[in-house]
C-alpha positions in Angstrom: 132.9 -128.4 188.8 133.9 -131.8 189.8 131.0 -134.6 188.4 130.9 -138.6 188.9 128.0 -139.8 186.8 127.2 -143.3 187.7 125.7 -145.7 184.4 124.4 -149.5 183.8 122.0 -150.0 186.7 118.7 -151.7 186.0 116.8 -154.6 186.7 118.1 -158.0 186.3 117.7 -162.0 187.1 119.6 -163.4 190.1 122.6 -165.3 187.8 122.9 -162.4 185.6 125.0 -159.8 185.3 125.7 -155.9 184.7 128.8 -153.9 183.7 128.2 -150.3 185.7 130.4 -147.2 184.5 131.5 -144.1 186.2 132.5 -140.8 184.2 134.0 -138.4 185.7 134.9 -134.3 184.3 136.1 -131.7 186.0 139.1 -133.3 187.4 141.6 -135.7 186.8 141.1 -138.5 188.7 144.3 -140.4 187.0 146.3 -139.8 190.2 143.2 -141.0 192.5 142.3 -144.4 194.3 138.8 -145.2 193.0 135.7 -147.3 194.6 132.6 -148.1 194.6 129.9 -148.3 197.9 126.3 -149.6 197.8 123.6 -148.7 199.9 120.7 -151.3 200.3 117.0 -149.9 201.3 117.1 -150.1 205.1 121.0 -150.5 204.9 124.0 -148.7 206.2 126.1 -147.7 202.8 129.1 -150.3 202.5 132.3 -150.9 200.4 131.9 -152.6 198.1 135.9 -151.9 195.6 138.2 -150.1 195.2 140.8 -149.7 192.3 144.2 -148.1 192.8 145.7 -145.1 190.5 147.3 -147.2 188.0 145.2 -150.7 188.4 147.7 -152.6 190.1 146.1 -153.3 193.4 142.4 -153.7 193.8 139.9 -154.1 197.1 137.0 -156.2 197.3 134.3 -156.9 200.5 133.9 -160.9 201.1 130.8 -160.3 199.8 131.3 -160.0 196.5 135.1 -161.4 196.1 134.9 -163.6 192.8 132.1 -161.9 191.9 132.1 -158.7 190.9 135.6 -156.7 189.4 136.8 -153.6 189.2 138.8 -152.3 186.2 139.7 -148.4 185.0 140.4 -146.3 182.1 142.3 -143.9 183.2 142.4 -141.7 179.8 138.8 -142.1 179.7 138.6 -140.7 183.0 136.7 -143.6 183.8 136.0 -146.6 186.0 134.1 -149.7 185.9 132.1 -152.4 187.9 131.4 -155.6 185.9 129.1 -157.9 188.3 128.4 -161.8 187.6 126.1 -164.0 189.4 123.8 -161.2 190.8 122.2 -162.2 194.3 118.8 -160.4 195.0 121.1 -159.3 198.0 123.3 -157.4 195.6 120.0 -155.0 195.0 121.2 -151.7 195.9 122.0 -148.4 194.8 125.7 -148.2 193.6 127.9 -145.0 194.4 131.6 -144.4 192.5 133.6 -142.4 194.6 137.3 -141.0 194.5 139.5 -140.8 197.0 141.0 -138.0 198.0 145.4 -138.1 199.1 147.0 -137.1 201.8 146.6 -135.8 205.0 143.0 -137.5 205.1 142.9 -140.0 202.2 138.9 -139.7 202.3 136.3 -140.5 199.4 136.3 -136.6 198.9 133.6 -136.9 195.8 130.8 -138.9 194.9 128.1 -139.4 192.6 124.3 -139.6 192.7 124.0 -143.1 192.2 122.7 -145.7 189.9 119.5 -148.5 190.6 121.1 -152.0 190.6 117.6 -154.4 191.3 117.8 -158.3 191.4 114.8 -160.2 191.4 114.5 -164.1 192.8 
């Protein structure tokens, strides 16, 4: 069974920063574009990055351009968020998804999530 386990959330000052991973087993998603969305409380989800198969072409929302980076390891199955100058507007949970190719080339999987909360 396909799994995307989201880790590194937790509760930081608005300045700081947080390196979140996602592991996934059960597939390899070497092949795969990778991203991840956030979902503030009273929010619609948005994107937030997204990483191609072998690194060389990465996504980012104005939001959080110069900010935050995306980075894999694709024989650790693995890929990363590392966020600097947190904004109590960044509070949010953060989802890794993989992206599915053709005909659709949807976010086919997803994990549960993982708290990202940053306090004024």
């Amino acid at each position: 069974q396909v799994q995307l386990v989201e880790s590194g959330g937790g509760l930081v000052q608005a300045g700081g920063s947080l390196r979140l991973s996602c592991a996934a087993s059960g597939r390899d998603f070497s092949r795969n574009t990778m991203a991840w969305f956030r979902q503030a409380p009273g929010k619609e989800r948005e994107f937030v990055a997204a990483i191609s198969w072998n690194g060389g072409s990465t996504s980012y929302a104005d939001s959080v351009k110069g900010r935050f980076t995306i980075s894999r390891d694709n024989a650790k199955n693995t890929v990363y968020l590392e966020m600097n100058t947190l904004k109590p507007e960044d509070t949010a949970v953060y989802y890794c998804a993989a992206r599915a190719g053709a005909p659709k080339y949807d976010y086919a999987y997803w994990g549960q999530g993982t708290q990202v909360t940053v306090s004024s």
